[in-house]
N, C-alpha and C positions, 0 to 999 in steps of 0.2 A: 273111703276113697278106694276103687277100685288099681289107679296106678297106673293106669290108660292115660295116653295124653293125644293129645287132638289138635290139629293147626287149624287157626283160624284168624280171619283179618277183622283186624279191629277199627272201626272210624269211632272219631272221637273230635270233638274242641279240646285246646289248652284253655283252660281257667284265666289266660291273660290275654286271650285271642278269638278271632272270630276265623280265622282259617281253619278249614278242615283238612281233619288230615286222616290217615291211616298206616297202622302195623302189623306187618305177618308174624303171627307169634306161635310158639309151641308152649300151650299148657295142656297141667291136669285136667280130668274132670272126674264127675263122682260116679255114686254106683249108676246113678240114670244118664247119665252121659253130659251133664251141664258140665259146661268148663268153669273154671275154677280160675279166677282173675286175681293176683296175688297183690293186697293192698300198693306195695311199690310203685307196682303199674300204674295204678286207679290215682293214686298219689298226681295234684294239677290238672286233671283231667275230664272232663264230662264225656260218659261213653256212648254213643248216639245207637251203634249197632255192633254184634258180635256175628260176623259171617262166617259158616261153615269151609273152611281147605282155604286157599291162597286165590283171592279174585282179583281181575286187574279193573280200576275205576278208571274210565275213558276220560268223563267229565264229572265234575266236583260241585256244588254251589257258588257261585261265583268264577270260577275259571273262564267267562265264555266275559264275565263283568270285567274283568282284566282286560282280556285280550282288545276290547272295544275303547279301553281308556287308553291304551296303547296305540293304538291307531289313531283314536282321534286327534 
């Protein structure tokens, strides 16, 4: 482990859920640069993508499904 650490947004499902969700984290990563996701983490979780720096998600899967049951 080189001892680099890296921020990046992580989308994921909870294991008891169908909403998506995401976290800005600071981890490791190794000599090649993969980051390094510390079971804890990964602990309830299915991780769908790991994204380079801190991004903002506008819209989600389902968010637009909400907003339309709510209206109706």
């Amino acid at each position: 482990m080189t001892g680099q650490k890296r921020t990046v947004t992580i989308i994921y499902y909870c294991d008891d859920g169908l909403e998506l969700h995401h976290k800005v984290k600071i981890f490791a990563q190794n000599e090649v640069g993969r980051v390094i996701i510390p079971p804890a983490f990964k602990e309830g979780k299915s991780i769908i993508a790991v994204c380079d720096g801190e991004i903002e998600i506008l819209n989600k899967i389902g968010d637009r499904i909400l907003s339309v049951n709510y209206v109706a």
